[in-house]
C-alpha positions in Angstrom: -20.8 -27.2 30.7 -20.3 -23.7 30.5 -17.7 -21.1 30.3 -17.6 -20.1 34.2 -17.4 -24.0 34.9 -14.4 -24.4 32.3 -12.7 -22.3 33.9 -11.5 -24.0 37.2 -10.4 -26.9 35.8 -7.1 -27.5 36.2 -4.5 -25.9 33.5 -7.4 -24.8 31.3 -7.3 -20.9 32.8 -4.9 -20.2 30.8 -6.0 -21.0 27.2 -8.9 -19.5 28.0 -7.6 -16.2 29.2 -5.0 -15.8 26.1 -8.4 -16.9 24.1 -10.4 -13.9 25.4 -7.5 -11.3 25.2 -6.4 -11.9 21.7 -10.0 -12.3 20.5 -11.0 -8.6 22.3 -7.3 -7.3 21.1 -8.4 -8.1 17.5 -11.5 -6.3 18.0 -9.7 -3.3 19.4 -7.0 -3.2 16.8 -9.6 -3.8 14.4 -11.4 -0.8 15.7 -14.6 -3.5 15.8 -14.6 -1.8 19.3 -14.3 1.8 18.8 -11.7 4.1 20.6 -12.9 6.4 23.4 -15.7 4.3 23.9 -17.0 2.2 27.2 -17.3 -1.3 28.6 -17.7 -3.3 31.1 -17.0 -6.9 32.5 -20.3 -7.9 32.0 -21.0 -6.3 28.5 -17.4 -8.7 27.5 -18.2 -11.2 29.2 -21.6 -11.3 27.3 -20.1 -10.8 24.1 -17.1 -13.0 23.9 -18.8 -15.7 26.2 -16.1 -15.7 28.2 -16.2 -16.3 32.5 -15.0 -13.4 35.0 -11.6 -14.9 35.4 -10.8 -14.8 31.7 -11.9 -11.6 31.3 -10.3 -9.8 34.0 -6.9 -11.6 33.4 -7.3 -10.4 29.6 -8.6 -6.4 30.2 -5.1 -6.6 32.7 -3.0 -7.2 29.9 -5.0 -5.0 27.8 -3.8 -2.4 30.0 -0.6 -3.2 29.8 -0.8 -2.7 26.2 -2.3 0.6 27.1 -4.9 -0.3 24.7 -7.6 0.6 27.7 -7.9 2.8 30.6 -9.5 1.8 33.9 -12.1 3.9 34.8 -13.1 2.6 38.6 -16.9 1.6 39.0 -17.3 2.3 35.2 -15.8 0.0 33.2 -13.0 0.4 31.1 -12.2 3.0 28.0 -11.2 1.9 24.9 -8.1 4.0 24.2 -8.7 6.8 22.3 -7.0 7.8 19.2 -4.9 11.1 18.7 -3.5 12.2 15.1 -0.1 12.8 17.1 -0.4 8.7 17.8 0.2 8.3 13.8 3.0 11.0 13.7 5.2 9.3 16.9 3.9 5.9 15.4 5.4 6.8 12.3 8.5 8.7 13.1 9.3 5.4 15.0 9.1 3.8 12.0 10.8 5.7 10.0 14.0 5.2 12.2 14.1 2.3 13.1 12.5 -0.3 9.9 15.2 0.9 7.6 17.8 -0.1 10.0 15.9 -3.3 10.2 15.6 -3.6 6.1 19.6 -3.0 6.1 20.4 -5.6 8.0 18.3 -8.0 6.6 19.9 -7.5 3.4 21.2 -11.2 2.1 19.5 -12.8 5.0 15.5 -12.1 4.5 13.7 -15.2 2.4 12.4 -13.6 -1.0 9.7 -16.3 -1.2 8.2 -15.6 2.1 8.0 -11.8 0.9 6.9 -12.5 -2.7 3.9 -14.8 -1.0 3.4 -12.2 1.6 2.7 -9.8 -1.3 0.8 -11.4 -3.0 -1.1 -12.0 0.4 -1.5 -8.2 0.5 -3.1 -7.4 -2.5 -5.7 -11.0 -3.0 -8.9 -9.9 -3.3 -11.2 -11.6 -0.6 -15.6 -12.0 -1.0 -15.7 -10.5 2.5 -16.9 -7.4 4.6 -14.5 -3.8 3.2 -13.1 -4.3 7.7 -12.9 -8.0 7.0 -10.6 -7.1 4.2 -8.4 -4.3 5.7 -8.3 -6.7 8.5 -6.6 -9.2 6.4 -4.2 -7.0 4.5 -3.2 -5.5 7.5 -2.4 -8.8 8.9 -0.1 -9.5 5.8 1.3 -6.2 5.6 2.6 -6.2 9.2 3.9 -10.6 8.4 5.8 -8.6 5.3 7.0 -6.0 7.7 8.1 -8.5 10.4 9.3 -10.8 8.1 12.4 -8.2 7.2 12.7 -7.5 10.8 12.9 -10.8 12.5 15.7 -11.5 9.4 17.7 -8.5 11.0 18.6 -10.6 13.9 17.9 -8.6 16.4 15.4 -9.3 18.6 14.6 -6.0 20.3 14.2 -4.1 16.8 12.2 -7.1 16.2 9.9 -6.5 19.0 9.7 -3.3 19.1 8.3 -2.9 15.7 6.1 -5.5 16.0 4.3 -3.7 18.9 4.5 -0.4 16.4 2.9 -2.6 13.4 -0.1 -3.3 16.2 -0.8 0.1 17.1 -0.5 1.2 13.2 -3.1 -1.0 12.6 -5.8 0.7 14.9 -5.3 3.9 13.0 -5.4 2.1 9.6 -8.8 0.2 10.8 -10.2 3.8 11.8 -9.0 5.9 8.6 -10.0 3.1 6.2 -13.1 1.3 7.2 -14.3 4.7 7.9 -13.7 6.3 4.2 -14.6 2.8 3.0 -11.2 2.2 0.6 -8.1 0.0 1.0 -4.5 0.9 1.5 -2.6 0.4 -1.9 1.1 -0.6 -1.6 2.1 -2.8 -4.1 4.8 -0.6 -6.1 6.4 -0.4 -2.9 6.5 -4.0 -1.6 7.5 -4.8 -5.0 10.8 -2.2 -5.4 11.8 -3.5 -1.9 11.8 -7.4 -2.8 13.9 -6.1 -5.9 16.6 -4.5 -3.9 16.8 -7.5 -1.4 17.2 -9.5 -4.3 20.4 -7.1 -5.6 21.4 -7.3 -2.0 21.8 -3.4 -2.4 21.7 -2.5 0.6 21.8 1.7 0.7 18.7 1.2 -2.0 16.5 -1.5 0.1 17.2 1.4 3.0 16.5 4.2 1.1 12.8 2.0 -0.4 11.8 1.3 3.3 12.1 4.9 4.2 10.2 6.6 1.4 7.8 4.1 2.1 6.9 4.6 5.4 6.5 8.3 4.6 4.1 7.8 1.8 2.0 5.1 4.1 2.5 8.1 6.6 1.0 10.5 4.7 -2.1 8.6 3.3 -2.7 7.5 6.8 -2.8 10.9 7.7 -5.1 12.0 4.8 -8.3 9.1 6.1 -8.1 9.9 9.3 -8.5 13.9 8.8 -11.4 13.0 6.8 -12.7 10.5 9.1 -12.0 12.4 12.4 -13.7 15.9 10.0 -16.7 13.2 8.9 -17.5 12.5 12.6 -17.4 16.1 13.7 -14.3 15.5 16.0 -12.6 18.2 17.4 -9.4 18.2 15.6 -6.0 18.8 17.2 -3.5 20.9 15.1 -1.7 19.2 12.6 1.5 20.0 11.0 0.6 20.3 7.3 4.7 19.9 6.6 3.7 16.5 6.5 1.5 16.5 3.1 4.5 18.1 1.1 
């Protein structure tokens, strides 16, 4: 039976359809399908084996993720990537995740961070994407573990659509220069303070964090936008200090 046939049975458009958009989401996020660049329905549908209903329920929410642009009797554009993305990305961030650490203070579970951690940092016999792919995906559980312990569920959401779009750039700047982001001192000093319950110091850690990540993030994809010959916009070098 094959996918087209799948998919008018009864209930199963569904699973399908979330199948194919969080399988092409993870390849966008993961930069596996590169920003600025072109498909099609057919070029998807070939690739993820997937039928025409799937695919154009998943490229709709896609687009709703602004993650591509329609181009009419063209395909779809892979949304590009801008080094302001990282500075709004980040000065998001930088507001609202402390706010998040604060009030998670007493209420976040130290062994799920601990774990988490660890998670980060464990060394995998895989592809250098493969890897970032994976520490990304345990950096943004750390991340989201502190804000879904806030208790509030807007902050929650919010960041977790920000720790998505942080992980495009992270995909492009890393895989690119061919390294891995380093964090542990950080992640560590954090768990510390939640486990003091010192709240002005856990606040103060998630801050300086953000704008070291910030500024490394910034520093890969210079030299992977410079590698590829891309045009650069201007940047404000403020922001190395």
């Amino acid at each position: 039976m094959t996918n087209r046939s799948l998919e008018i049975v009864p209930g199963g458009t569904s699973n399908l359809a979330d199948d194919a958009y969080h399988r092409i989401h993870r390849d966008i996020i993961s930069c596996r399908l590169l920003p600025d660049s072109t498909v099609t329905e057919p070029m998807l549908m070939e690739t993820y084996r997937i039928g025409k209903n799937s695919c154009r329920s998943a490229l709709a929410r896609l687009a709703h993720d602004n993650l591509i642009i329609s181009r009419p009797r063209k395909g779809y554009r892979i949304s590009p990537i801008l080094l302001q993305d990282v500075e709004e990305i980040f000065t998001m961030r930088a507001e609202l995740e402390p706010l998040a650490a604060r009030l998670a203070v007493g209420k976040v579970n130290i062994e799920s961070l601990k774990q988490l951690e660890a998670a980060c940092r464990q060394r995998h016999k895989v592809t250098l994407p493969e890897r970032i792919g994976i520490f990304m995906d345990a950096n943004k559980l750390f991340h989201l573990e502190i804000a879904k312990a806030s208790g509030n569920q807007r902050l929650f959401l919010t960041l977790s659509r920000l720790m998505n779009e942080m992980s495009r750039l992270v995909a492009l700047g890393y895989n690119v220069q061919g390294t891995q982001p380093e964090i542990k001192h950080d992640h560590n000093a954090m768990i510390e303070a939640f486990i003091k319950e010192d709240s002005d110091k856990v606040e103060s850690i998630t801050k300086q964090h953000i704008h070291t990540f910030q500024k490394m993030t910034y520093e890969h994809l210079y030299s992977t936008l410079k590698s590829s010959k891309t045009i650069l916009p201007l940047i404000d070098r403020r922001i190395f200090g």
